[in-house]
C-alpha positions as YAML, in Angstrom:
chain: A
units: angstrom
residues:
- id: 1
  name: UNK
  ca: [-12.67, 1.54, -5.58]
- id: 2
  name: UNK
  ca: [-13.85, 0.85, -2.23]
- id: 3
  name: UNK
  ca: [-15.59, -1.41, -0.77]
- id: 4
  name: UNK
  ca: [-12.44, -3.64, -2.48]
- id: 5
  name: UNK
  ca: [-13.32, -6.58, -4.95]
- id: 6
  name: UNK
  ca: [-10.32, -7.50, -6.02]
- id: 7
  name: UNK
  ca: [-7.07, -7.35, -4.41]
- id: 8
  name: UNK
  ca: [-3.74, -8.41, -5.81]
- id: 9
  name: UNK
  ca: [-0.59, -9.40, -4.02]
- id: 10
  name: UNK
  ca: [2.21, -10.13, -5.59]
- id: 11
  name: UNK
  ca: [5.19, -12.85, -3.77]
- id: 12
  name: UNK
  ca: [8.15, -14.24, -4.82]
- id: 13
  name: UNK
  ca: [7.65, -16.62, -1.66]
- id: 14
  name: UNK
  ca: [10.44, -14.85, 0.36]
- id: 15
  name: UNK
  ca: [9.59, -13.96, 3.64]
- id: 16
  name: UNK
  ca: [9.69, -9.84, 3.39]
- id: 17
  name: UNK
  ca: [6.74, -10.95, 0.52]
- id: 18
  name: UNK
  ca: [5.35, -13.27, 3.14]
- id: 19
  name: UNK
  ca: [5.38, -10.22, 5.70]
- id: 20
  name: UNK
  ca: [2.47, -8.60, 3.77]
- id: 21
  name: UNK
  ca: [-0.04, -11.37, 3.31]
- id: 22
  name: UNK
  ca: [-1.80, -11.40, 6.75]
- id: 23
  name: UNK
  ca: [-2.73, -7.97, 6.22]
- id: 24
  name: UNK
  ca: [-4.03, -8.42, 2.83]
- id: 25
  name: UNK
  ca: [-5.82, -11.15, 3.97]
- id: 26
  name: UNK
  ca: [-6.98, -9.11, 6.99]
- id: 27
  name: UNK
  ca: [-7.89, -6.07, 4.65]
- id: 28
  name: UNK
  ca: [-10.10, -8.51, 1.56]
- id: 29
  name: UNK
  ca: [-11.83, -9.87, 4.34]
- id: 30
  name: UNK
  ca: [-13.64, -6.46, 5.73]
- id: 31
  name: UNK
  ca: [-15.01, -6.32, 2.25]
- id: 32
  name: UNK
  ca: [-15.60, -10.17, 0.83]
- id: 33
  name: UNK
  ca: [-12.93, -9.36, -1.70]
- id: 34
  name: UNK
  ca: [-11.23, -11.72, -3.94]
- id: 35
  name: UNK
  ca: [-7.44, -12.01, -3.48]
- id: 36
  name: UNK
  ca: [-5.23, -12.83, -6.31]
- id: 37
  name: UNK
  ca: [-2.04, -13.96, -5.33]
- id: 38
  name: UNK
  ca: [0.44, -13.19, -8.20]
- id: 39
  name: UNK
  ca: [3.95, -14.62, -8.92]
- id: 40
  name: UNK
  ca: [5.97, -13.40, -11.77]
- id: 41
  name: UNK
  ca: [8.54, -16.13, -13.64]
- id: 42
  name: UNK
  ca: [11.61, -13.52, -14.78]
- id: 43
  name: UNK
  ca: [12.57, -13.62, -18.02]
- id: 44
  name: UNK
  ca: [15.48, -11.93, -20.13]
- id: 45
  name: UNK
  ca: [15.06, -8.43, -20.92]
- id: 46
  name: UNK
  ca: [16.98, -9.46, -24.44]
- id: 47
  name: UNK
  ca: [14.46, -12.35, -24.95]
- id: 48
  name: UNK
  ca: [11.50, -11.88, -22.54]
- id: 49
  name: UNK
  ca: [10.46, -15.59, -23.83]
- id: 50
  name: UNK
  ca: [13.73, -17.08, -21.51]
- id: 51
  name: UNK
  ca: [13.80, -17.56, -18.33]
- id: 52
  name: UNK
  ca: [15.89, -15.92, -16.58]
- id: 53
  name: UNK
  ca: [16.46, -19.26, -14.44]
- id: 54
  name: UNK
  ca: [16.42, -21.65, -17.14]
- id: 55
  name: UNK
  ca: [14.54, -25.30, -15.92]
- id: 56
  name: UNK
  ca: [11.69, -27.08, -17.58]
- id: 57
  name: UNK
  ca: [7.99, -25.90, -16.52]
- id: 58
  name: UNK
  ca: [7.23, -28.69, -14.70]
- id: 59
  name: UNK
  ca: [10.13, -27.85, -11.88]
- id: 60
  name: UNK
  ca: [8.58, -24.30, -12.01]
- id: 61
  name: UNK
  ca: [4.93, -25.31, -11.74]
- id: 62
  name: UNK
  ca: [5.55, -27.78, -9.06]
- id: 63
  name: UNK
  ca: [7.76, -25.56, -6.94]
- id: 64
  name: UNK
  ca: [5.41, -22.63, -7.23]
- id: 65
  name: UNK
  ca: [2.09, -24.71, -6.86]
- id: 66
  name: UNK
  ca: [3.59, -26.35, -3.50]
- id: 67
  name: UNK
  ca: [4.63, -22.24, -2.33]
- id: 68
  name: UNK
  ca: [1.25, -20.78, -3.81]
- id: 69
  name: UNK
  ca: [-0.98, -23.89, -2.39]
- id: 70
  name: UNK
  ca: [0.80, -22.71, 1.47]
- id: 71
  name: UNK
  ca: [-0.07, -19.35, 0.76]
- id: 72
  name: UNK
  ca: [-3.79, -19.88, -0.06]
- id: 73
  name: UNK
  ca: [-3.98, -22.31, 3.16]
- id: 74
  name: UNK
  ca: [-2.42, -19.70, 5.19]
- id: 75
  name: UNK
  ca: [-5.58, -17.44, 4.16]
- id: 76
  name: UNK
  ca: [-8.02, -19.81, 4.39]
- id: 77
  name: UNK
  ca: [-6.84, -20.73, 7.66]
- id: 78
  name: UNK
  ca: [-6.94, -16.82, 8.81]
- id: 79
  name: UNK
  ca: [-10.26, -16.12, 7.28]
- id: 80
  name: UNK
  ca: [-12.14, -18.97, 5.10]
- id: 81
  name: UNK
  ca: [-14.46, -16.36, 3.69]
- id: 82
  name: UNK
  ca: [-11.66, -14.79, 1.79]
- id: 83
  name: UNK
  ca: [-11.70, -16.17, -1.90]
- id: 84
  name: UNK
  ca: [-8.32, -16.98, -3.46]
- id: 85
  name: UNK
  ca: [-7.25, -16.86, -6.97]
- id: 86
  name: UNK
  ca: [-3.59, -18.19, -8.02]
- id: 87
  name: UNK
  ca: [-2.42, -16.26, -11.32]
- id: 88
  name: UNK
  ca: [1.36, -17.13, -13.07]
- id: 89
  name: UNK
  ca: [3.20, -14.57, -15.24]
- id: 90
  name: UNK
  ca: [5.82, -14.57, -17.41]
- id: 91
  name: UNK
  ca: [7.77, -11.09, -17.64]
- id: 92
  name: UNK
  ca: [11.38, -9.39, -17.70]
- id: 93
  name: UNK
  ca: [9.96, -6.40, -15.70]
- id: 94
  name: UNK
  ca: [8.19, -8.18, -12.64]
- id: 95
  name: UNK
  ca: [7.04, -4.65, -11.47]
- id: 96
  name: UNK
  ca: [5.37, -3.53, -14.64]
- id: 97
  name: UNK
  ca: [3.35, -7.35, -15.10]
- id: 98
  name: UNK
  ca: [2.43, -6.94, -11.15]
- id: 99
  name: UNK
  ca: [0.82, -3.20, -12.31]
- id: 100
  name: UNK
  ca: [-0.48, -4.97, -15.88]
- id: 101
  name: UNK
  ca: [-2.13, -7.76, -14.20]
- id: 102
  name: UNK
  ca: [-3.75, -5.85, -11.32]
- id: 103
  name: UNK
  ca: [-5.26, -3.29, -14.46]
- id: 104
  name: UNK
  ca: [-6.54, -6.70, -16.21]
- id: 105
  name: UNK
  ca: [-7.88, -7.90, -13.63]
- id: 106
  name: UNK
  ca: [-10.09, -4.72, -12.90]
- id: 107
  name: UNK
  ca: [-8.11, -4.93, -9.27]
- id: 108
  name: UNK
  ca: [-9.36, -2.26, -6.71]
- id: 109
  name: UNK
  ca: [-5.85, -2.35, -4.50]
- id: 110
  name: UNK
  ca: [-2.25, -3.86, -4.89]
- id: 111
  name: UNK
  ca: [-0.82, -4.69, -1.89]
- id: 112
  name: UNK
  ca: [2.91, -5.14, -1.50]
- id: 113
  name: UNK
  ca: [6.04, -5.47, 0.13]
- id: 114
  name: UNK
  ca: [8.72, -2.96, 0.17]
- id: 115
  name: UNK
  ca: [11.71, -3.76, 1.88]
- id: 116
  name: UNK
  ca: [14.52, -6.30, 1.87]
- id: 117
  name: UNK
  ca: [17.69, -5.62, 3.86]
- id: 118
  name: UNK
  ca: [21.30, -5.70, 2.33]
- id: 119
  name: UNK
  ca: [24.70, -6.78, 3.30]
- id: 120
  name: UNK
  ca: [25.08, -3.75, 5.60]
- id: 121
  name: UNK
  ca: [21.51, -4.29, 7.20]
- id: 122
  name: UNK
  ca: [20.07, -0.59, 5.89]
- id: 123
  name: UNK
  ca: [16.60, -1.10, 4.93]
- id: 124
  name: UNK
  ca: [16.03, -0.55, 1.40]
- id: 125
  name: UNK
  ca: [13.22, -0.40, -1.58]
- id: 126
  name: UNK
  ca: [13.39, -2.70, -4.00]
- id: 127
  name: UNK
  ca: [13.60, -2.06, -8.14]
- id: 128
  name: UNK
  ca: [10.28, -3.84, -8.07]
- id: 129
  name: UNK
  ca: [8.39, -2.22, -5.59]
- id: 130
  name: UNK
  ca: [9.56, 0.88, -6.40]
- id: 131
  name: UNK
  ca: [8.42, 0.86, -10.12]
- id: 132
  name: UNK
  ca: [4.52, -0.34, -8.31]
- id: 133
  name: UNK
  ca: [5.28, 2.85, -6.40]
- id: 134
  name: UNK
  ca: [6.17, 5.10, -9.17]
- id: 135
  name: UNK
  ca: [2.57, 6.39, -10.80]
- id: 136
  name: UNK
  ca: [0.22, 3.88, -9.46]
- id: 137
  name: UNK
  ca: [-3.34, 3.97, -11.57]
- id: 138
  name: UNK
  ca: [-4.69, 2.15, -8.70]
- id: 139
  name: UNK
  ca: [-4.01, 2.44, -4.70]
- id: 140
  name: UNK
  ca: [-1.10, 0.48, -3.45]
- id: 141
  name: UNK
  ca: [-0.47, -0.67, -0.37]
- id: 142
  name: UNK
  ca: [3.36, -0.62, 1.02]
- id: 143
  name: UNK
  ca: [3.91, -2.53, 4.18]
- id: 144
  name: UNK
  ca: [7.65, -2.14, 5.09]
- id: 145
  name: UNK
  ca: [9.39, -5.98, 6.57]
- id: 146
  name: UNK
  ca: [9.30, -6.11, 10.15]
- id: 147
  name: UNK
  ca: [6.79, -3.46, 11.02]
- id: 148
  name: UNK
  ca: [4.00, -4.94, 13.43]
- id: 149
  name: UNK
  ca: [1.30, -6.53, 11.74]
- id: 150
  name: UNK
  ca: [-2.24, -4.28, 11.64]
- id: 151
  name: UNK
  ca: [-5.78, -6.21, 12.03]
- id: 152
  name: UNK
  ca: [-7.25, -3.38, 10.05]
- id: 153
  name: UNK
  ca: [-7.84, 0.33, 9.15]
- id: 154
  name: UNK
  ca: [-9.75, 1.91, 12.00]
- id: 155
  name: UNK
  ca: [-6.75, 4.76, 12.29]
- id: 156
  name: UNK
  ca: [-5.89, 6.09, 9.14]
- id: 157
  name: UNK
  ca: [-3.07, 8.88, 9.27]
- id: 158
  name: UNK
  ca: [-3.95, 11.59, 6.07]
- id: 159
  name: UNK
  ca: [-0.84, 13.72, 6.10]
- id: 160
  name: UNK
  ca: [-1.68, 17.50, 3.90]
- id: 161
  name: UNK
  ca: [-0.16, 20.87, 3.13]
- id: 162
  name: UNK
  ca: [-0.92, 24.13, 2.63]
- id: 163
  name: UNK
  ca: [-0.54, 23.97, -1.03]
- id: 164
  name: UNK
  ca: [-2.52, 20.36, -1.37]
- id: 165
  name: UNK
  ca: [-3.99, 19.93, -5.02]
- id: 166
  name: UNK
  ca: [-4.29, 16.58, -5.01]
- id: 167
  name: UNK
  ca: [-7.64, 15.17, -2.42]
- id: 168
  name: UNK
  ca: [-7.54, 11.43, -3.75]
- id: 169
  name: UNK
  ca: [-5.73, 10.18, -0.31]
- id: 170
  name: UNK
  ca: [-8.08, 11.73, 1.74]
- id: 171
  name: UNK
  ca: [-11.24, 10.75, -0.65]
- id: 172
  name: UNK
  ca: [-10.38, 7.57, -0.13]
- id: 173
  name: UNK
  ca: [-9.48, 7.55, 3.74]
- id: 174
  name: UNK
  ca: [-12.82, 9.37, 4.18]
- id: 175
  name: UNK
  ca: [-14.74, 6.56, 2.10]
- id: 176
  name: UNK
  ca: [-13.09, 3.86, 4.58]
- id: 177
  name: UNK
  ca: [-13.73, 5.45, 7.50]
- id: 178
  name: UNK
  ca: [-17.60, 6.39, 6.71]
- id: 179
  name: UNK
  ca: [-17.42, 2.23, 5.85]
- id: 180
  name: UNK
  ca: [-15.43, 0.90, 8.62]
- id: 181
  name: UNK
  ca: [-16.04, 4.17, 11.19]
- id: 182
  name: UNK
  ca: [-12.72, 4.41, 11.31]
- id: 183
  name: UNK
  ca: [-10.89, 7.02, 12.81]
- id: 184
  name: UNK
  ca: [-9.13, 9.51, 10.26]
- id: 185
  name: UNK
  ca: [-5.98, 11.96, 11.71]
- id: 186
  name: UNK
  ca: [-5.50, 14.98, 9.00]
- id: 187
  name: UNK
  ca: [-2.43, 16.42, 9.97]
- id: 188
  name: UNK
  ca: [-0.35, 19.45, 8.89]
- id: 189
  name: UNK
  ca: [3.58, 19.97, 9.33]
- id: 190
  name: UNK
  ca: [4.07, 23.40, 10.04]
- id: 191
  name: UNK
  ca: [6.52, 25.96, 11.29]
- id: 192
  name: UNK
  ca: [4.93, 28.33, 13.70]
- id: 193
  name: UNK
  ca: [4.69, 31.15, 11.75]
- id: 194
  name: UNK
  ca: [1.98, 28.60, 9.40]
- id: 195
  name: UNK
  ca: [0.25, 27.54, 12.57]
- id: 196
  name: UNK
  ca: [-2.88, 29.68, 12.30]
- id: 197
  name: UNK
  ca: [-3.08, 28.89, 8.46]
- id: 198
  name: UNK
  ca: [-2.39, 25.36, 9.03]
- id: 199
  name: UNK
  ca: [-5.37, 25.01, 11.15]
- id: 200
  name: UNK
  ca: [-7.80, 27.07, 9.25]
- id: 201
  name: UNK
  ca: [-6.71, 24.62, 6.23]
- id: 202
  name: UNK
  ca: [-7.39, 21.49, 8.62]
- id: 203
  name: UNK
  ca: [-10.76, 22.41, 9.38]
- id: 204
  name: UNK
  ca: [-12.42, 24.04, 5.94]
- id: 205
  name: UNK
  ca: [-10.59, 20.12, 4.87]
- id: 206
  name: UNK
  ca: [-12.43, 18.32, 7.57]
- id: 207
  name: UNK
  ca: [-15.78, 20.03, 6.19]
- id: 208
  name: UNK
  ca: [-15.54, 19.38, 3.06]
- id: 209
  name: UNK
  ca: [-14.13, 16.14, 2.63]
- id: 210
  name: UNK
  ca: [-14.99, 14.12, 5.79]
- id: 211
  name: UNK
  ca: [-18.33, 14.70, 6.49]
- id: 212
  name: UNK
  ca: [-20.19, 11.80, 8.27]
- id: 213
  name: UNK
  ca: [-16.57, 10.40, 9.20]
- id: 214
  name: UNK
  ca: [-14.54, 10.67, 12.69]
- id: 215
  name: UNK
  ca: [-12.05, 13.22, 11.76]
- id: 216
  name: UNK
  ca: [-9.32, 14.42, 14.43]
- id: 217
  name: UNK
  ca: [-7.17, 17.60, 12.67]
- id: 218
  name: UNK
  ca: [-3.32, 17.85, 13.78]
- id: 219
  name: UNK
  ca: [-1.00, 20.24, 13.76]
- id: 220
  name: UNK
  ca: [2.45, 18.87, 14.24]
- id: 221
  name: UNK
  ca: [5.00, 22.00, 14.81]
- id: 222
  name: UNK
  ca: [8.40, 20.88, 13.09]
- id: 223
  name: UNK
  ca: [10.53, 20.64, 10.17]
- id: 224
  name: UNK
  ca: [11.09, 17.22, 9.56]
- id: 225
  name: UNK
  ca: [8.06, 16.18, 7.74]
- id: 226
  name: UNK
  ca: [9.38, 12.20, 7.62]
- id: 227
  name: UNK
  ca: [10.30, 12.56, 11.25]
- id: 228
  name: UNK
  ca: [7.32, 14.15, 12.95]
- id: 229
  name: UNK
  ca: [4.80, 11.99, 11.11]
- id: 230
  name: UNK
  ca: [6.59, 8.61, 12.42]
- id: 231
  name: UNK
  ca: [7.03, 10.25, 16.13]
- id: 232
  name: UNK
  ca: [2.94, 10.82, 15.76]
- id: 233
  name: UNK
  ca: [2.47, 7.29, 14.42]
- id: 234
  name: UNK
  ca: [4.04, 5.62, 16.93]
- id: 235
  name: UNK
  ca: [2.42, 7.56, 19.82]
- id: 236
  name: UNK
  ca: [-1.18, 6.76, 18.44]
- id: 237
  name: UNK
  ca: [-0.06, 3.08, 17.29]
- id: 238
  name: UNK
  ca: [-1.35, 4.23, 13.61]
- id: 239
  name: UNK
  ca: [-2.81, 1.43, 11.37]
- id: 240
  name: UNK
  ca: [-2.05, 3.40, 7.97]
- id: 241
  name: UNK
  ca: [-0.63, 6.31, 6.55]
- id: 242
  name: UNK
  ca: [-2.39, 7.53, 3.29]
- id: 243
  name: UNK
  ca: [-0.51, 9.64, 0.87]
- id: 244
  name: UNK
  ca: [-1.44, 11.10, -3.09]
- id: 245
  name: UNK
  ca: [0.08, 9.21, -5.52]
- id: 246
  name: UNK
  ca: [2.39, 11.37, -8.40]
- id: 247
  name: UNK
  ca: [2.01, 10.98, -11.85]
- id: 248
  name: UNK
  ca: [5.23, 9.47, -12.10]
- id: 249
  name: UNK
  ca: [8.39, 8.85, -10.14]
- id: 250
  name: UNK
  ca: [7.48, 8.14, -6.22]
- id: 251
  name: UNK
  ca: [9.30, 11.00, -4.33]
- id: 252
  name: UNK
  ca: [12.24, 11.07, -1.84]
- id: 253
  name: UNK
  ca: [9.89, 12.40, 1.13]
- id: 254
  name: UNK
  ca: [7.65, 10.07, 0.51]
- id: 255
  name: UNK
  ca: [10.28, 7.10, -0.01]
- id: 256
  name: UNK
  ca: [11.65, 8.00, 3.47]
- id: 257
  name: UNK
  ca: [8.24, 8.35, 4.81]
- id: 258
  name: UNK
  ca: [7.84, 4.28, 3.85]
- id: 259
  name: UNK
  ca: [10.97, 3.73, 4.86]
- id: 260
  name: UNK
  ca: [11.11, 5.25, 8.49]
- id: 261
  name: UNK
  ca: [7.31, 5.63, 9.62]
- id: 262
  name: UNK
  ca: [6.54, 2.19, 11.41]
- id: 263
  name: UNK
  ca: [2.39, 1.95, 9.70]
- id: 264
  name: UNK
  ca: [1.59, 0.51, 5.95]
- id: 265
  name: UNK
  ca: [1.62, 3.33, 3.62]
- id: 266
  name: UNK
  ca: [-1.23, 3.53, 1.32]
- id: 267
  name: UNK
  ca: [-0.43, 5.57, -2.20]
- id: 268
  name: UNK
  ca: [-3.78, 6.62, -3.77]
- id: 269
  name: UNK
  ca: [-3.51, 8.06, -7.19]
- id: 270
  name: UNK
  ca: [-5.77, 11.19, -8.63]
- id: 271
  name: UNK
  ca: [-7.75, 8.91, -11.07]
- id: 272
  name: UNK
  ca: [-8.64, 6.82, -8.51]
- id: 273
  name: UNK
  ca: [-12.65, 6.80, -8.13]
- id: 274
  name: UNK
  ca: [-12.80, 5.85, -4.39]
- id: 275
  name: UNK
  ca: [-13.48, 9.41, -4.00]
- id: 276
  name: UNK
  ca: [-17.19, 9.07, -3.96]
...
C-alpha cells in the first residue's frame, strides 16, 4: 500500500545487505514509515530449533545488537525522522521468515538485496532473495550490489507488452508518481512490424491508468528485452524499474533484467492494493 507504513529490510550485516539500507532509509522517509530491520538466526532444516551455528544466545544477542544498534544509527544519522524497529527470527528458511514476518507485520514493502559475487566474480541471486522474489504477496524491492545509490523515485521505468494482463506495476508506479510527481516511462519492446500497435497500446495505457501523473510512453525497437531496457536506463539515469510480480517462480527475463539493468527493480504482485 502506498503511502508506505511499514517497511522491512532484512540483513545478515554483510555489506551487499548493507548496500540496500540507504535507499530504504531514503524511500521510509518520503512517507514517515516505520522500518523494521530484520535478521534471521539459521537453524537446521532437520531440527529448525538448532542453530545452524551452534553458540549460546548471549554471543548471538550481543553480536547482533552491536551490528543492528550500527544499522539503526546509520538511519538515524541519514534521516532522524525515520522510526526504527529491530525484530530477531529464528528459521531454517531465512527467505520464507523474511516473507512471514513482513505479512505479520502488516508490511507495505520488503526491500532487499540481491546479489553477492562468487569465486569467478559473475554476479549472482541468492537462494534467499530469490525465494522473496518468487510470488511476492507484497512489493519487493531488489537493489542489485554495486549499482549507484538512488535518493528516491522521481523516474520510475514501467516496462509492458502487448499481451499485458497483469496492471499492478503500473497501479502502483502511477500511485507514486501522482504522490511524489514523479516521472513515469511506459515503455514497449517491439519489433517494427508491432510499432504502430505498440504505440496505440502505450497511449489507451497512459489514459487509463496514469491520469493526473507525468507519463512519457516509449517505444524501444529491438529484440533483447533485458538489453534495451538497461541501454534506456542508463541513458535517462533511471531511479526504478517496476515489473508484475508472478504467482510463483520469478522468471528468467526478469532475473536477467535484475541482474543486468543498473536501477532497483521493484516486483509488485496482482493482490497488491496500491492500485487505488
Amino acid at each position: 500500500m502506498y503511502p508506505w507504513r511499514r517497511i522491512v529490510i532484512p540483513t545478515d550485516f554483510s555489506t551487499a545487505a548493507e548496500w540496500s539500507f540507504d535507499s530504504a532509509v531514503q524511500i521510509a522517509g518520503t512517507t514517515g514509515a516505520e522500518l523494521i530491520i530484520l535478521h534471521v538466526r539459521a537453524t537446521r532444516p532437520s531440527n529448525p530449533d538448532e542453530l545452524r551455528f551452534p553458540a549460546d544466545d548471549s554471543l548471538y544477542e550481543y553480536a547482533e545488537q552491536h551490528e543492528l544498534e550500527k544499522l539503526r544509527d546509520h538511519a538515524r544519522r541519514a534521516n532522524a525522522r525515520v522510526p526504527t524497529r529491530l525484530v530477531i527470527q529464528r528459521a531454517p528458511d531465512p527467505g520464507t521468515a523474511i516473507s512471514r514476518t513482513a505479512a505479520d507485520e502488516d508490511a507495505d514493502l520488503i526491500v532487499i538485496s540481491t546479489h553477492a559475487r562468487h569465486h569467478v566474480a559473475h554476479l549472482i541471486i541468492g537462494s534467499t532473495t530469490l525465494n522473496v522474489l518468487s510470488g511476492p504477496s507484497l512489493p519487493v524491492l531488489a537493489i542489485r550490489y554495486g549499482i549507484p545509490s538512488r535518493r528516491g523515485l522521481q523516474k520510475i521505468l514501467v516496462p509492458v507488452h502487448l499481451k499485458q494482463r497483469s496492471t499492478a506495476a503500473a497501479a502502483l508506479a502511477a500511485s507514486i508518481a501522482r504522490h511524489e510527481n514523479s516521472e513515469i516511462h511506459l515503455i514497449i519492446v517491439c519489433e517494427e512490424p508491432e510499432r504502430v500497435a505498440s504505440q496505440d497500446f502505450l497511449d489507451a495505457m497512459a489514459a487509463e491508468t496514469f491520469d493526473g501523473a507525468h507519463i512519457r510512453p516509449v517505444v524501444l525497437q529491438g529484440k533483447d528485452v533485458q538489453a534495451e531496457l538497461a541501454r534506456y536506463a542508463r541513458a535517462v539515469d533511471a531511479d526504478a524499474l517496476f515489473l508484475n510480480a508472478g504467482a510463483h517462480e520469478i522468471s528468467t527475463l526478469k532475473q536477467d533484467i535484475i541482474r543486468k539493468v543498473d536501477t532497483p527493480v521493484m516486483l509488485v504482485p496482482e493482490t497488491d492494493p496500491a492500485s487505488a
